[in-house]
C-alpha positions in Angstrom: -5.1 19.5 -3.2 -7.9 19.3 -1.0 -10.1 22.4 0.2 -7.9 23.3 3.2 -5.5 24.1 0.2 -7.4 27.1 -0.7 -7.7 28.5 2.8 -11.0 27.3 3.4 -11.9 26.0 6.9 -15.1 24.5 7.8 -16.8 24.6 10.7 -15.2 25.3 14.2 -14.0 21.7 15.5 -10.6 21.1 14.9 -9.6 17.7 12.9 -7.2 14.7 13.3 -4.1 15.0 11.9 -4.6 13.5 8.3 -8.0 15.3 8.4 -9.6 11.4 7.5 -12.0 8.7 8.4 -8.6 7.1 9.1 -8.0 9.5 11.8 -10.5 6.8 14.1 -7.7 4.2 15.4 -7.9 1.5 13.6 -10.2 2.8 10.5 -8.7 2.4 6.9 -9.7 2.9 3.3 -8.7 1.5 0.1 -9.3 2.0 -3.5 -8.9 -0.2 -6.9 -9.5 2.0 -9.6 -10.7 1.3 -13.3 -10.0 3.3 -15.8 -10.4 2.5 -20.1 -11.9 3.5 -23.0 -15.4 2.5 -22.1 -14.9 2.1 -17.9 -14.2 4.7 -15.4 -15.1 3.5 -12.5 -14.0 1.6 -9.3 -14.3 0.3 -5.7 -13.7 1.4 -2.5 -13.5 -0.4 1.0 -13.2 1.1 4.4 -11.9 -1.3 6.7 -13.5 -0.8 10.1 -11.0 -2.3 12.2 -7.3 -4.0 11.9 -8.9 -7.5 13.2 -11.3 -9.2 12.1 -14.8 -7.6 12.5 -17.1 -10.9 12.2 -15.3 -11.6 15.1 -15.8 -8.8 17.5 -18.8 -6.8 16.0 -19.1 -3.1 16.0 -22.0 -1.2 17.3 -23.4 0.0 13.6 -26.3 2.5 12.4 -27.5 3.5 9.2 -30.1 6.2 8.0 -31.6 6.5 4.5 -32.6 9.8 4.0 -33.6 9.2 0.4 -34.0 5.9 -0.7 -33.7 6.0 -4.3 -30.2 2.7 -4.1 -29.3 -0.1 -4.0 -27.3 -0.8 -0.6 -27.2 -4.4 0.7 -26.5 -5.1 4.2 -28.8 -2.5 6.0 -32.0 -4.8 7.0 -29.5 -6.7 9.8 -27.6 -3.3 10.5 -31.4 -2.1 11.7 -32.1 -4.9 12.9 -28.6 -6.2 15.2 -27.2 -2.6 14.9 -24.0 -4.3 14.5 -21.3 -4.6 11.7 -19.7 -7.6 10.9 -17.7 -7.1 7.5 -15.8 -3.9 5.9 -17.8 -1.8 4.1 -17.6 -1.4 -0.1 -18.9 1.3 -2.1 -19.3 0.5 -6.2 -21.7 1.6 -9.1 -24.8 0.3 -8.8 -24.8 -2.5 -11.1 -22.3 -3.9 -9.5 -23.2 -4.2 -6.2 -24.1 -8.0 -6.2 -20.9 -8.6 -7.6 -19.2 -6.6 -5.0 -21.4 -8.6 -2.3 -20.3 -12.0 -3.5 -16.6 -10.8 -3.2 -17.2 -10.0 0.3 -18.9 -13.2 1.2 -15.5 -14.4 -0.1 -12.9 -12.2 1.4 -15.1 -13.3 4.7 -15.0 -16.9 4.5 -11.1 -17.0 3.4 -10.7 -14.3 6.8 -12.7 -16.4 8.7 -10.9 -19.8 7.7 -7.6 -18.1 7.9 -8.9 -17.2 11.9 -10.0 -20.0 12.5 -14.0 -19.3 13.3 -17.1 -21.3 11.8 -18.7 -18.6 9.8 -22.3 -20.0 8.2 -23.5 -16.4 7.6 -22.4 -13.1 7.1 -23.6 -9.7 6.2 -21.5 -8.0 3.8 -22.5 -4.3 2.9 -22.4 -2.6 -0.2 -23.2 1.0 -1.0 -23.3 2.6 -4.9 -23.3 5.3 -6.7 -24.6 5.3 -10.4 -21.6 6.3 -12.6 -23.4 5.9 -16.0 -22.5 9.3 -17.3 -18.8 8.8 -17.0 -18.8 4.6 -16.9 -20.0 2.0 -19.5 -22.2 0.6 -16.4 -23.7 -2.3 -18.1 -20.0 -4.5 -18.1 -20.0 -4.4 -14.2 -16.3 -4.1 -14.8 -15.4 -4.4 -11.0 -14.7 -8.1 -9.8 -13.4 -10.2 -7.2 -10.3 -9.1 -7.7 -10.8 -5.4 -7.6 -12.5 -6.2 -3.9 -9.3 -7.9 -2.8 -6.8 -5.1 -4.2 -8.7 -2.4 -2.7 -8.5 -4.0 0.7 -4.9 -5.4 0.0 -4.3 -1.4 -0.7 -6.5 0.0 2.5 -4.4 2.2 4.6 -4.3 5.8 6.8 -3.1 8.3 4.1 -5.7 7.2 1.5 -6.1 9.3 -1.9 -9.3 11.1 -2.4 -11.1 12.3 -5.5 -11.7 10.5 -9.1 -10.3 7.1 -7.5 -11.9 4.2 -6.7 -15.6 4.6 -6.3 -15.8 7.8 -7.1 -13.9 7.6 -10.7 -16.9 8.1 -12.6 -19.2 10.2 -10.0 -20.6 13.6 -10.7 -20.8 16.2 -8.1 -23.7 19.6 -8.5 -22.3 18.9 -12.1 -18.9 19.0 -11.3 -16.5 15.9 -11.0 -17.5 14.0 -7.8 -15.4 11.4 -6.4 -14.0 10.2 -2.5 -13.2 12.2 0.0 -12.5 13.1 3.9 -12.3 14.3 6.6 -12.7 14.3 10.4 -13.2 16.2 14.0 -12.1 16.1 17.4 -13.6 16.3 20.7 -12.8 16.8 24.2 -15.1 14.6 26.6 -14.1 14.3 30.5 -10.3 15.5 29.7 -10.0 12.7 26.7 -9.8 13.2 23.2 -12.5 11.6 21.0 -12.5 11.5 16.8 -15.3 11.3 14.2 -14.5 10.9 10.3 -16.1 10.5 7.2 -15.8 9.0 4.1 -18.1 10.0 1.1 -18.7 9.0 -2.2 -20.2 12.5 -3.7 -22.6 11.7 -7.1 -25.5 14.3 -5.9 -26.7 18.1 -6.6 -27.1 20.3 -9.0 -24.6 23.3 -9.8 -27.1 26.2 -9.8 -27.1 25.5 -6.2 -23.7 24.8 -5.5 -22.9 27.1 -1.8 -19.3 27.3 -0.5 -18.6 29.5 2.8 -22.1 30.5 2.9 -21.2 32.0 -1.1 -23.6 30.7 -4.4 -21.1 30.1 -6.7 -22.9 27.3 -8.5 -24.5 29.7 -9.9 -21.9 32.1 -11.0 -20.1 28.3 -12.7 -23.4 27.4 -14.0 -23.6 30.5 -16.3 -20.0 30.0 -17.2 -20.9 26.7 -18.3 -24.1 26.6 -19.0 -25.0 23.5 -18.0 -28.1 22.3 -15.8 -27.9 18.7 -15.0 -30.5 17.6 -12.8 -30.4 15.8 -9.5 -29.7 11.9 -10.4 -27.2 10.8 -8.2 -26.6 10.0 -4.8 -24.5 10.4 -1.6 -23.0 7.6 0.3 -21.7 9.1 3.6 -19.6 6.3 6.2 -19.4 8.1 9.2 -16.7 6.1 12.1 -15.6 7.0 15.6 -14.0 6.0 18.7 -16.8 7.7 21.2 -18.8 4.7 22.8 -22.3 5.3 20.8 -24.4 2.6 20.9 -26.5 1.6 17.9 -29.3 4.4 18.7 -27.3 7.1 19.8 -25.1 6.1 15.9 -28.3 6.9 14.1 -29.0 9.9 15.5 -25.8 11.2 15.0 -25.6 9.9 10.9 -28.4 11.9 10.6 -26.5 14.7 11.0 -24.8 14.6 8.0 -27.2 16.0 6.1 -26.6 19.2 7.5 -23.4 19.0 5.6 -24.7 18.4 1.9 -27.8 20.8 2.9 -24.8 23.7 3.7 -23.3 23.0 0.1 -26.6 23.2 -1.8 -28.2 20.3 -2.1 -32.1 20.2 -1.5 -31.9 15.7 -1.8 -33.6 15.7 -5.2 -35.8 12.5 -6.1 -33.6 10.5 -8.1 -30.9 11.6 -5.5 -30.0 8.4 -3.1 -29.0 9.3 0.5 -27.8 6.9 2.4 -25.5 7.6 5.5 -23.7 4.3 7.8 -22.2 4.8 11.1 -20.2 2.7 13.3 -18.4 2.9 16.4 -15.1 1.0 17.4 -15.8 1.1 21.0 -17.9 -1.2 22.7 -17.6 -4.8 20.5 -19.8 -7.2 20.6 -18.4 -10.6 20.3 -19.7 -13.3 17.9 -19.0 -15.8 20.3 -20.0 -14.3 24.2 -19.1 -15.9 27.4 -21.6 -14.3 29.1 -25.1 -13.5 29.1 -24.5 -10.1 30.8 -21.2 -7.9 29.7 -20.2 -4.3 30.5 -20.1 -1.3 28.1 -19.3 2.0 28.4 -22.2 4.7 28.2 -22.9 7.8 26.2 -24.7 10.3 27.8 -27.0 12.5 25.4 -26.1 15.5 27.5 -23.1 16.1 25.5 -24.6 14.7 21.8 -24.9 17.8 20.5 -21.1 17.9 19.7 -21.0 14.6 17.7 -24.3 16.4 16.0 -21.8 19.4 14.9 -18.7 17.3 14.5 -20.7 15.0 11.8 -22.3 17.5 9.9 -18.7 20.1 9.8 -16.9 16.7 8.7 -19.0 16.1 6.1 -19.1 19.4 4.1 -15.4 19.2 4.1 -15.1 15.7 2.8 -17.8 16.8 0.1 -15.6 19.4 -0.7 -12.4 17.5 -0.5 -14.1 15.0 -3.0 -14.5 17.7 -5.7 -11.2 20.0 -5.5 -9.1 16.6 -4.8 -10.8 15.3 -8.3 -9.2 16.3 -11.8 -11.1 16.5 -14.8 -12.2 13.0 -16.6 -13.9 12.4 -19.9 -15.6 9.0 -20.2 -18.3 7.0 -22.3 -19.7 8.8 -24.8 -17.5 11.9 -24.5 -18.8 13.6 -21.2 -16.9 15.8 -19.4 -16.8 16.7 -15.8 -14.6 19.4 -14.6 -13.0 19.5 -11.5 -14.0 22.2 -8.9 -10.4 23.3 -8.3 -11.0 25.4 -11.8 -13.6 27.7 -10.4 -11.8 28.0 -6.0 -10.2 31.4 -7.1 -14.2 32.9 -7.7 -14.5 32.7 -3.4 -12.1 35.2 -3.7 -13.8 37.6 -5.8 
């Protein structure tokens, strides 16, 4: 189920047919999933492109609204504003090992293509899954890397999978999810998606359609979990952005966790990527001086509202598309889809 399910729309843009990140030609996601006694928890990859990216670079921004992670990669993304490697999202002790399996998917890509590769810049996003996940085993390894990009594809699942196995969400069950927008520039159809890991917020101020029923859950529950997670938002598109324009566009998606509730509490980390598929930049250039296609700001304000629309639905797809899990040490989170029929009320 995801929120369109319940006869929710969001927003006014209309979406891509799957409603994904994957909706962005040539964008895919993949998930290996963990799931014992002590463990729930996971990877996730989007692959940014079918070829290989270290190749032909993407034009790449990222934004840290709150900087309370661990991400790897982001220094060169500041500083190139390109991306050169798909882009994994883990727990947050296992990020280096998560890193060192993308240095090694790279250099066996690389080899197999036949390019000279002497440094890379794998990134790595996390969210902490300690509640739910015996974090200290850093249970995900090479091998869960490989099989989540071996299992990358268009109709990806969403919710407890993958990264988000052992995420909470405003003191629900977090998890992945997705979604996308369309727009119409000079009589040609553009798309932007999202992906999100959702491990943020606190129920009391849980809002859906404009509607506090965080609050309404929270005395049902009583529960009041503070604000110790995080938000990972991967933001993709097709429209020729270049690096700046990317950045001020993944800002954006705070809109959409500020229109759910969530004030980006201190122990909260925010950290939002975008990339764009037009306008590669190769490794290896010919020529000093190449042509790209230009954005102009004129029209920005639609990639403004297409981010921030796209990611209040995959938020929300994240929490209704999860089912309940109980992890280490017996914690419970409950899936939102318990409490959709209260928008109704």
């Amino acid at each position: 189920m995801r929120i369109r399910d319940y006869g929710l729309t969001v927003g006014s843009l209309p979406t891509g047919p799957p409603n994904r990140i994957s909706d962005v030609p040539g964008v895919t996601a993949g998930h290996a999933t963990i799931v014992t006694e002590a463990h729930n928890t996971g990877v996730t990859v989007v692959l940014p492109c079918p070829d290989n990216p270290f190749v032909n670079k993407l034009p790449c921004a990222s934004f840290v609204l709150n900087g309370f992670g661990k991400t790897a990669g982001l220094v060169q993304i500041d500083e190139l504003g390109t991306l050169e490697t798909p882009i994994a999202l883990t727990n947050t002790l296992n990020v280096g090992l998560v890193h060192d399996a993308m240095v090694e998917y790279m250099a066996r890509l690389c080899e197999k293509d036949g390019v000279e590769m002497r440094s890379v810049n794998p990134v790595v996003c996390e969210c902490n899954d300690a509640s739910l996940n015996d974090i200290r085993h850093r249970a995900v390894g090479q091998e869960h890397v490989f099989a989540a990009i071996d299992a990358a594809c268009a109709e990806f699942e969403e919710g407890a999978v993958g990264c988000g196995r052992g995420m909470t969400c405003h003191g629900l069950k977090g998890g992945v999810g997705s979604a996308s927008r369309r727009i119409e520039l000079d009589g040609r159809v553009y798309t932007l998606g999202v992906l999100v890991q959702t491990n943020h917020g606190q129920l009391r101020d849980l809002t859906i359609d404009h509607r506090p029923i965080g609050e309404d859950i929270w005395r049902a529950l009583n529960e009041n979990k503070p604000d110790r997670g995080s938000c990972i938002v991967i933001l993709a598109t097709d429209i020729p952005l270049s690096d700046r324009q990317l950045k001020r566009v993944v800002k954006r998606c705070s809109v959409g966790l500020a229109r759910l509730g969530s004030f980006i509490g201190h122990g909260s980390g925010e950290v939002f990527i975008g990339f764009s598929t037009a306008n590669r930049v190769p490794h290896t250039p010919v020529r000093a001086i190449v042509d790209v296609k230009a954005f102009s700001e004129d029209y920005i304000d639609l990639c403004f509202r297409a981010a921030a629309e796209a990611t209040e639905e995959a938020v929300l797809n994240s929490m209704v598309a999860a089912e309940d899990v109980t992890g280490y040490g017996g914690h419970t989170r409950l899936s939102l889809s318990h409490f959709m029929d209260r928008l109704s009320r």
